[in-house]
C-alpha positions as CSV (number, residue, x, y, z in Angstrom):
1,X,7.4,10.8,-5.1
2,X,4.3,10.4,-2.7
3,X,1.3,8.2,-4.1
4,X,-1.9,8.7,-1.5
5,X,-4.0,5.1,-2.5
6,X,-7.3,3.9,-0.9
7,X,-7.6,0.7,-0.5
8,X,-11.6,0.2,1.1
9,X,-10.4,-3.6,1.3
10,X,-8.1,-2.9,4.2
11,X,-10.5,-4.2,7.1
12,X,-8.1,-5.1,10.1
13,X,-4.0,-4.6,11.2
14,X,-3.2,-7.9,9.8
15,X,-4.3,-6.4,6.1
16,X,-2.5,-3.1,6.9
17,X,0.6,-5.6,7.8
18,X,0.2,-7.5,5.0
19,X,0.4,-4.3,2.4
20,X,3.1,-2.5,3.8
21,X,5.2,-5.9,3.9
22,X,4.2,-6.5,-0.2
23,X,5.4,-3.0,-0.8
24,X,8.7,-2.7,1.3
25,X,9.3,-6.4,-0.3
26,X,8.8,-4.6,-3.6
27,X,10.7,-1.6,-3.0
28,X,12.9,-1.9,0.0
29,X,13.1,1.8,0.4
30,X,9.8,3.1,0.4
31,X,8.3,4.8,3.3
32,X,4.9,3.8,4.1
33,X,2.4,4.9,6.2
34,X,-1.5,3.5,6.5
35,X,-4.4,4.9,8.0
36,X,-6.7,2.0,8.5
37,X,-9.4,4.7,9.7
38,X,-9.6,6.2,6.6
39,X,-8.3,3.3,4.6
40,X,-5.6,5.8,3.0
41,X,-2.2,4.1,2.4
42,X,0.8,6.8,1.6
43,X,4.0,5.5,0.1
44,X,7.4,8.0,-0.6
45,X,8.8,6.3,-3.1
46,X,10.8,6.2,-6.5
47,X,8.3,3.0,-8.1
48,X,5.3,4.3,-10.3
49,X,1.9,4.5,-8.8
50,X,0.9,1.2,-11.0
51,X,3.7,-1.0,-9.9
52,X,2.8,0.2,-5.9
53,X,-0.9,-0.6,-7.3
54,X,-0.1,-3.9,-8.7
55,X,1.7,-5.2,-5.3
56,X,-1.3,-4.2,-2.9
57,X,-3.7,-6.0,-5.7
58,X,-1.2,-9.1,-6.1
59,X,-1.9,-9.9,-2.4
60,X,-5.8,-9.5,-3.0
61,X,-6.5,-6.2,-2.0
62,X,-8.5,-3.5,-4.4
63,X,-7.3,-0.2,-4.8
64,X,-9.3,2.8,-5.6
């Protein structure tokens, strides 16, 4: 399943590392892919939109 997120809290690489990490911790086989430009995060993956939603908040980003 593909989830498109925004996260406007993403400002620099070392946020977009630090989401992708939190969600490849969380599910090891998701396929992520972050446009800091647009602050767009993509993920293929079989977790639920919250539980993707509740990583990228748990490591103090906000997700719109």
């Amino acid at each position: 399943m593909m989830i498109n997120l925004k996260v406007p809290s993403m400002v620099c690489n070392g946020c977009v590392t630090t989401v992708k990490d939190a969600i490849v911790t969380h599910e090891p086989n998701a396929i992520v892919d972050i446009d800091l430009d647009s602050k767009q995060v993509t993920v293929d993956t079989e977790a639920s939109e919250a539980s993707i939603k509740q990583v990228i908040t748990a490591v103090g980003h906000t997700v719109e």
